[in-house]
N, C-alpha and C positions, 0 to 999 in steps of 0.2 A: 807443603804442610800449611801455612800461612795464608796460601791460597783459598783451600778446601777450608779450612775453619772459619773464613769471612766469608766463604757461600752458605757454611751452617749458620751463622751468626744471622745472618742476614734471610733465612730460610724460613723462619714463623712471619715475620714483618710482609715478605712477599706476600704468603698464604694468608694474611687477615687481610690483604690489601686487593684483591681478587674481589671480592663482594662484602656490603656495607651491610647485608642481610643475614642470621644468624644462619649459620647449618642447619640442616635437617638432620637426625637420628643423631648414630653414635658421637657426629662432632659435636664440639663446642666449643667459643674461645672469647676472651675479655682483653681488651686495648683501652690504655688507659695513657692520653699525652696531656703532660702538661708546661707550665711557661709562665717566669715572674720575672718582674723588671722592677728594678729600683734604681731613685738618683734621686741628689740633692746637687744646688748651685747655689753658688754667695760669691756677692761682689759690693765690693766695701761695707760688709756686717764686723761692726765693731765689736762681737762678741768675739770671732773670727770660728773660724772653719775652713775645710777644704770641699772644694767638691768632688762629687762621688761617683758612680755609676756601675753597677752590678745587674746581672742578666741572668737565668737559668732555664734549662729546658728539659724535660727525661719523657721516655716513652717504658710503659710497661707493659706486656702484652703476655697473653697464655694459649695455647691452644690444646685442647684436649681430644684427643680418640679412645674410645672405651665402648666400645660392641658386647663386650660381656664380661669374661674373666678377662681377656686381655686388655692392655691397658697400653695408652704413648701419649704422655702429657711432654710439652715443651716448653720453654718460658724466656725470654728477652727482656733483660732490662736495660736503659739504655739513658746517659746523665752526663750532663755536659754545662759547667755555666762559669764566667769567670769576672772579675772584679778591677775596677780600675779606682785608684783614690789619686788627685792633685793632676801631678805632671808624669808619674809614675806609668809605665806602659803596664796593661791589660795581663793578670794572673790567673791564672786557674783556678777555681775555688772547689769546682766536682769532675769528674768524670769519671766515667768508668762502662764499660765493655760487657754485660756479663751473661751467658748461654747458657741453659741446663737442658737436658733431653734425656728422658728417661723413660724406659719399655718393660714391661711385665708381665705376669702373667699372676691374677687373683687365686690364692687358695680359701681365703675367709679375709674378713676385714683387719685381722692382724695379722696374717700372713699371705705378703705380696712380695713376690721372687721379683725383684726387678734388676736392668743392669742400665748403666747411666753416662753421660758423657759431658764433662764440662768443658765452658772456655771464659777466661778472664783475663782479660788487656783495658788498653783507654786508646784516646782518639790522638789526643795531643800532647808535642813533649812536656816532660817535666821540669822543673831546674830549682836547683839548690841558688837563693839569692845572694844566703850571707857570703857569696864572693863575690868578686869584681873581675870581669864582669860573670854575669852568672853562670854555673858550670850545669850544663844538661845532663841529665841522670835518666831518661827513660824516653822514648816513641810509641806511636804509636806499631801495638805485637813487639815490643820491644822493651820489658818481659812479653810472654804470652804466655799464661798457665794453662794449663790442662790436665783434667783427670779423668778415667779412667776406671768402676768400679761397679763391682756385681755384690747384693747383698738379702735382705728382706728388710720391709717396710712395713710398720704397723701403724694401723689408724686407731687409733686410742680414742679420739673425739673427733667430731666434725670439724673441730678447729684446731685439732693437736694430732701432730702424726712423729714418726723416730725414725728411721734405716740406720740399719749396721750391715757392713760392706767390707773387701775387700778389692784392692786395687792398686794404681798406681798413679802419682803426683808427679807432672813434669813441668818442668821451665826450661822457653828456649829463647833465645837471643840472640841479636844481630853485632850491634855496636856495643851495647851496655853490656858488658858480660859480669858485671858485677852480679847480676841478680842470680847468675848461674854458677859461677866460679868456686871452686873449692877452695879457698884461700892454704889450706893445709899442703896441696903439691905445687908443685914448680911450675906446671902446663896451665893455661888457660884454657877453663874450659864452658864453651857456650851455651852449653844444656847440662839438664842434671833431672835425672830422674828417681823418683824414691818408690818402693816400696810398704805399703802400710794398710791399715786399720782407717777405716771414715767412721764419724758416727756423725748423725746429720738431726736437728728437732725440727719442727716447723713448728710457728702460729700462725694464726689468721682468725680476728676478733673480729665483729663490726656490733654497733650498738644504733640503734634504729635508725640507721642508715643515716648517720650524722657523726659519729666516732669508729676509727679504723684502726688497727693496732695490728701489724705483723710482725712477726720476728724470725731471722734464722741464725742456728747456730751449726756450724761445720767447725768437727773436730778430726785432727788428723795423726796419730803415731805411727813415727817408723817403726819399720821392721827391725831394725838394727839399733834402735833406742828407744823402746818403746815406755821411758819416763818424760820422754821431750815429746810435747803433746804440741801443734800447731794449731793457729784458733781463730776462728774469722765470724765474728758476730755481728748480725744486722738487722738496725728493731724501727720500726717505722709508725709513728702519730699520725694519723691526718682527721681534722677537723673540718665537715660539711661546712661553712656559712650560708653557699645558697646550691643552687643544681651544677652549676659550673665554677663557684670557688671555694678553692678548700686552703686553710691553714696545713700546712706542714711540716714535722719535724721529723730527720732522723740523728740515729749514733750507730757507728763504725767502730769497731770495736778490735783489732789484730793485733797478734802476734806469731813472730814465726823466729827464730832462731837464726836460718841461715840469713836473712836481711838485714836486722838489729835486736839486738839481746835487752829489748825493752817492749814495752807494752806499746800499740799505737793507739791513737785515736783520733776519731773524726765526728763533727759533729756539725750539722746542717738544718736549717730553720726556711722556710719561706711560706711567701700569700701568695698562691699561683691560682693562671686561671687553669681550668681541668677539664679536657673533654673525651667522655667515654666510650664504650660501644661493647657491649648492646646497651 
C-alpha cells in the first residue's frame, strides 16, 4: 500500500518532468518550485545573540486533462524546510506530503460528478523536544492518510468552487500507532478507517499578477457522529517582488479529535526565490 501511493505521489512530478514545453490540446499543467535561506552570525556583539540559520524549499505542481465533459485534474504539493539556532541540532519547521487526483465527468458548470483520491504524510520524523532526550512521534508514511470519495462539484466562480462527497478517511501506521489507535479497546490498533460526509471549498485569487491568495478548506463528519466535524484549512499570500521573487506567507489551520481535542495551528512566512513553468 505504501508502495503504490509513493508511485502516485510521485506520478504528476514525473509527467511535468518529460518536457519543459506546454501540452498541446486537452493537457495542461503549472509547476511552481521554490527556496529561501536565511542566517545571521555574531561573534563578540556586545548587544549579544545567537546565531541562526534556517532553509525552506516546496514544489507545487498541477496537471490537468479535460477533452470535454470529462475531466482528471491532479495536484502535488510538496514542502520541506528546517531551522537550527546556537548549538542546537537542525528542527523542522515544514514539511508535508500532499496528493489529490480527481476524475469526472461535466454535466454543466455546477454539476461535476467527480470521484477523488487523496494522500498526506511528510518526509521526515517528528519529535516531541520538551523531553530528554527527544521522543519521536511520527516518519516518514508514518501516519499516512488517505481518502477516498465520490460526490458533485460546483463552480460558482472562476475562482471559487465547493464538492460534497461521500467516502472514506483512513490512517495507517508502522511504528507510531498512536495516530491510529483507539485508545477506548484493549488491542492496538494500526489503522483506522472512517466513514463520513467531505465537504471541500476552493480559492484561487490573483490580482495583476503581483498578489496571490489561495485557500482550502476540507471538512470531514463521521458517519457515526456526525456533530464531530474534522477540519483542515489552508490559506496561502504570496507577494510578486520581481518575475522570480516572491514574499510569502501561509496559516494551517486543524482539527481532528482523534489526535488532540484542541485546535492546531501553523503558521509560515518567507522571501523565496520562485521558479515557474510555463
Amino acid at each position: 500500500m505504501r508502495r503504490f501511493t509513493c508511485l502516485l505521489l510521485l506520478l504528476p512530478a514525473l509527467l511535468l518532468a518529460q518536457d519543459a514545453e506546454a501540452p498541446a490540446g486537452p493537457w495542461s499543467y503549472e509547476l511552481a518550485v521554490n527556496a529561501g535561506l536565511s542566517q545571521a552570525a555574531f561573534s563578540n556583539w556586545a548587544a549579544g545573540g545567537e546565531n541562526a540559520l534556517a532553509y525552506s524549499a516546496g514544489l507545487s505542481g498541477l496537471l490537468d486533462y479535460e477533452p470535454g465533459e470529462f475531466f482528471w485534474n491532479s495536484e502535488l504539493k510538496l514542502a520541506f524546510g528546517q531551522s537550527k539556532t546556537g548549538d542546537a541540532d537542525f528542527r523542522k519547521s515544514s514539511d508535508s506530503i500532499d496528493f489529490a487526483t480527481r476524475a469526472g465527468y461535466a454535466l454543466s458548470p455546477l454539476a461535476r460528478l467527480f470521484g477523488e483520491f487523496t494522500a498526506n504524510t511528510q518526509f521526515a520524523p517528528g519529535y516531541d523536544y520538551d523531553t530528554d532526550p527527544p521522543l519521536t512521534l511520527s516518519a516518514f508514511a508514518d501516519p499516512l492518510y488517505l481518502t477516498q470519495s465520490a460526490g458533485v462539484e460546483s463552480q460558482w466562480f472562476e475562482w471559487w468552487s465547493t464538492r460534497l462527497s461521500v467516502g472514506a478517511k483512513e490512517t495507517y501506521t508502522t511504528e507510531y500507532t498512536y495516530w491510529a489507535d483507539d485508545p477506548e479497546t484493549a488491542e492496538i490498533e494500526s489503522s483506522r478507517v472512517e466513514g463520513g460526509l467531505f465537504f471541500n471549498s476552493d480559492w484561487d485569487l490573483a490580482w495583476d499578477e503581483v498578489f496571490g491568495f489561495t485557500s482550502q478548506l476540507r471538512l470531514f463528519a463521521h458517519f457515526t457522529e456526525l456533530t464531530v466535524i474534522d477540519v483542515d484549512w489552508e490559506s496561502a499570500l504570496s507577494v510578486s517582488l520581481t518575475g522570480w521573487l516572491e514574499l510569502q506567507a501561509g496559516l494551517t489551520l486543524r482539527y481532528d479529535e482523534d489526535e488532540i481535542d484542541e485546535v492546531q495551528l501553523s503558521q509560515t512566512s518567507a522571501l523565496s526565490v520562485v521558479f515557474k513553468l510555463p
